[in-house]
C-alpha positions as CSV (number, residue, x, y, z in Angstrom):
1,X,19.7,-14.9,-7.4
2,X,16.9,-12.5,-6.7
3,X,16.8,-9.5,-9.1
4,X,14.3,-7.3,-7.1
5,X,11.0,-6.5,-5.7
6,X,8.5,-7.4,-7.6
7,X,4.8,-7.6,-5.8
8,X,4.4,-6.8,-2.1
9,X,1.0,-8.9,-1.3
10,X,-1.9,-6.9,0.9
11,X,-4.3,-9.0,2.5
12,X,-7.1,-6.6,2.7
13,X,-11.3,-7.4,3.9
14,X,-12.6,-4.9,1.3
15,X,-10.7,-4.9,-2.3
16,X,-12.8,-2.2,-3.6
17,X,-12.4,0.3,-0.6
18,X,-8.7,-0.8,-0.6
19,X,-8.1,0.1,-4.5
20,X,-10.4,3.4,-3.9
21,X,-7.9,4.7,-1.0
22,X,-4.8,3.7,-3.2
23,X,-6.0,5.4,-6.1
24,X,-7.5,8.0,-4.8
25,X,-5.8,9.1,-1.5
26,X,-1.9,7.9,-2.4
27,X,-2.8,8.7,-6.7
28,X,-1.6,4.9,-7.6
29,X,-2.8,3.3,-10.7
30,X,-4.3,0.2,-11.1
31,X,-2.0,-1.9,-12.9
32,X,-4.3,-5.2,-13.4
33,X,-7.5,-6.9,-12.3
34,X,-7.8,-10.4,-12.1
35,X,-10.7,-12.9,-11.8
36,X,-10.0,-16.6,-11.9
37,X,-13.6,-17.1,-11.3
38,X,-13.1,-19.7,-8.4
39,X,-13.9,-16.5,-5.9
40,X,-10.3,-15.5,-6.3
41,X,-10.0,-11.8,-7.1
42,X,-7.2,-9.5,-7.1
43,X,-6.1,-5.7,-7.8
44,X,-2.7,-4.6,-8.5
45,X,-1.7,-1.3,-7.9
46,X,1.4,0.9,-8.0
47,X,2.8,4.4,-7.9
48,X,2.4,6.3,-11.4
49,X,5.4,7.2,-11.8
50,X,8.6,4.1,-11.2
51,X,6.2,0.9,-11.6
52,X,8.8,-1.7,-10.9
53,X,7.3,-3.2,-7.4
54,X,3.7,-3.3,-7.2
55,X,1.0,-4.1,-4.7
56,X,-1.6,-6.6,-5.3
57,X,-4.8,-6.5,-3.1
58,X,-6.0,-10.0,-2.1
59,X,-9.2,-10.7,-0.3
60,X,-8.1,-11.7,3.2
61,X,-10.9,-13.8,3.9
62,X,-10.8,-15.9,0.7
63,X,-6.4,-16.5,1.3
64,X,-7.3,-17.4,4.9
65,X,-9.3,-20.3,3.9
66,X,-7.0,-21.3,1.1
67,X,-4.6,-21.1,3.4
68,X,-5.2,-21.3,7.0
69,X,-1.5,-21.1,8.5
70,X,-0.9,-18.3,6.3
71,X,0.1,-15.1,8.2
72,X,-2.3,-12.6,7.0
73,X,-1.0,-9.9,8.7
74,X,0.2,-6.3,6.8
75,X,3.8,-6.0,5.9
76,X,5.7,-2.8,7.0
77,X,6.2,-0.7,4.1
78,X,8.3,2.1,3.7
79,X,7.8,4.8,0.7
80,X,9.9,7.3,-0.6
81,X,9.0,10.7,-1.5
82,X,10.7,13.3,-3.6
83,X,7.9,15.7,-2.3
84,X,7.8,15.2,1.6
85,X,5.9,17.7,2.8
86,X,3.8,18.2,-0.2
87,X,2.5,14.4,0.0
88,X,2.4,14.8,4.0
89,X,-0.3,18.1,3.8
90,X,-2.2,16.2,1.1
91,X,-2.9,13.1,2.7
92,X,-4.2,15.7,6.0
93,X,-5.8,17.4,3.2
94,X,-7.6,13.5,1.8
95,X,-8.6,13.6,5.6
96,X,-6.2,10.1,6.0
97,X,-4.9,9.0,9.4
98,X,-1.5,11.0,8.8
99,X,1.2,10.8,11.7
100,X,3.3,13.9,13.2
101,X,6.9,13.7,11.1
102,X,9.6,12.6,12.8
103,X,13.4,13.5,12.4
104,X,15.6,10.3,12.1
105,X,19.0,9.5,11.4
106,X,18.5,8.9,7.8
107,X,16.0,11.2,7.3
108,X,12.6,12.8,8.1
109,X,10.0,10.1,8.3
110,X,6.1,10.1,8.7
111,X,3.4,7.2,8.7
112,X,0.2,6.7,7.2
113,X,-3.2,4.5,7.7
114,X,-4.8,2.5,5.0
115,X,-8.9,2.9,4.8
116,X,-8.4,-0.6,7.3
117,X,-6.1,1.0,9.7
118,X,-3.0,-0.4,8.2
119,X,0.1,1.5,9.0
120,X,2.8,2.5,6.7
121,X,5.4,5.2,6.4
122,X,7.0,7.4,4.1
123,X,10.2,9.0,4.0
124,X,12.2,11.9,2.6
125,X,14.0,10.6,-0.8
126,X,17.6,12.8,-0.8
């Protein structure tokens, strides 16, 4: 049986800019660094605060020749935020891509872009 979460897998064409704007813009940590020294490299980071799923940064180019029929494409993440509108006038404030917040159902949502123009979104933990 599967317990949890426990590495969501970005396939990203810079690491370093990608663990720059996860640090930096979104205040993640970097968890661990790897090298296997075969040109395999990867970066996982996670919130500071609740580290139980992480996100490791892979070098899309490098996975797409090791694996060809892999599909490289982002996943569609969705955060949770104790501080919704604090995080959402921050990120305007980090000058990243920032979406208008919308009023769902479940809650009040609004998404993000990565440094590569990845989308995610966030929404209002209740």
């Amino acid at each position: 049986m599967l317990s949890k979460v426990g590495q969501i897998m970005l396939y990203v064409h810079d690491q370093d800019e990608a663990v720059k704007f996860w640090t930096e813009k979104l205040g993640f940590v970097v968890v661990s660094e790897e090298n296997n020294g075969d040109g395999m490299r990867w970066m996982e980071v996670a919130p500071k605060e609740g580290v139980e799923t992480t996100i490791v940064l892979h070098d899309k180019e490098v996975v797409a020749r090791m694996s060809p029929d892999l599909n490289l494409d982002p996943p569609s993440l969705m955060f949770f935020t104790n501080h919704f509108e604090e995080l959402h006038r921050d990120l305007l404030n980090k000058k990243v891509t920032v979406g208008e917040i919308v009023h769902m159902p479940t809650g009040r949502v609004f998404n993000f872009a990565d440094n590569e123009n990845q989308y995610f979104a966030v929404m209002e933990k209740k």
